[in-house]
C-alpha positions in Angstrom: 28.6 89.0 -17.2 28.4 88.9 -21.2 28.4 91.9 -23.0 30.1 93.8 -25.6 30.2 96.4 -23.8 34.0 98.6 -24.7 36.0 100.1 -22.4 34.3 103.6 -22.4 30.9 102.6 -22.1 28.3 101.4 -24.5 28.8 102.8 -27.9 25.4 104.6 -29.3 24.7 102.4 -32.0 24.8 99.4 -29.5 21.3 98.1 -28.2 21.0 98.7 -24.7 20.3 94.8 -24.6 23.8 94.1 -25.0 24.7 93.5 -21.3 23.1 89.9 -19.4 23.5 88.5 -16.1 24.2 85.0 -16.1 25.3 84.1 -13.0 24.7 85.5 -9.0 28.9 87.4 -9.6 27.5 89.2 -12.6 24.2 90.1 -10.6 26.5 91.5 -8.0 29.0 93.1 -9.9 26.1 94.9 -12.1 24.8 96.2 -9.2 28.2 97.7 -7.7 28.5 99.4 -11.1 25.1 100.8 -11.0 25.9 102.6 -8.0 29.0 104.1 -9.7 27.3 105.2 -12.4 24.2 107.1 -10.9 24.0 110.3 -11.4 25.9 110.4 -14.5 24.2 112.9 -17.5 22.2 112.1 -19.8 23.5 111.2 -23.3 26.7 110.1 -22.2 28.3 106.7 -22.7 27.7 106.1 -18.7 24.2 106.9 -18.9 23.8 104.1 -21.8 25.7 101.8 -19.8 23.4 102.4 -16.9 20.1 101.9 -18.7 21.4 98.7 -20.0 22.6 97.2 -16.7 19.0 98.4 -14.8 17.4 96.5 -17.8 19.9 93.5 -17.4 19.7 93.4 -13.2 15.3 93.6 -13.6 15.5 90.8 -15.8 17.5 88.7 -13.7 15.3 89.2 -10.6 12.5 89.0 -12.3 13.9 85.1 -14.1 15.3 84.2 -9.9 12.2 86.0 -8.1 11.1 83.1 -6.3 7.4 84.8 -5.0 6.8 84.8 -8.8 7.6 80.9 -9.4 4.1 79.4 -8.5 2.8 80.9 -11.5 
């Protein structure tokens, strides 16, 4: 998965856009962290880290939805 993402989380000045999936590991991986990281409160460094890797995992199913490729 690329990002830039540090250590603690995304910092605030980083756009949430800062975390893609680029292969089916990262899609995997994204999602197992997603689960660790609901719940978390809002404006935290989790939170930011969560709404970026939603945003990253609809993205990739959206690009590797297959019911949407006859369009």
């Amino acid at each position: 998965m690329r990002t830039d993402i540090e250590p603690e989380g995304i910092p605030t000045e980083m756009p949430l856009a800062a975390i893609k999936i680029e292969t089916l590991e990262d899609y995997e991986k994204a999602t197992i962290r997603v689960a660790e990281l609901a719940g978390h409160f809002e404006s935290t460094s989790e939170e930011r880290e969560l709404a970026a890797l939603v945003d990253a995992i609809m993205k990739w199913d959206q690009a590797h939805d297959d019911a949407t490729g006859w369009r």
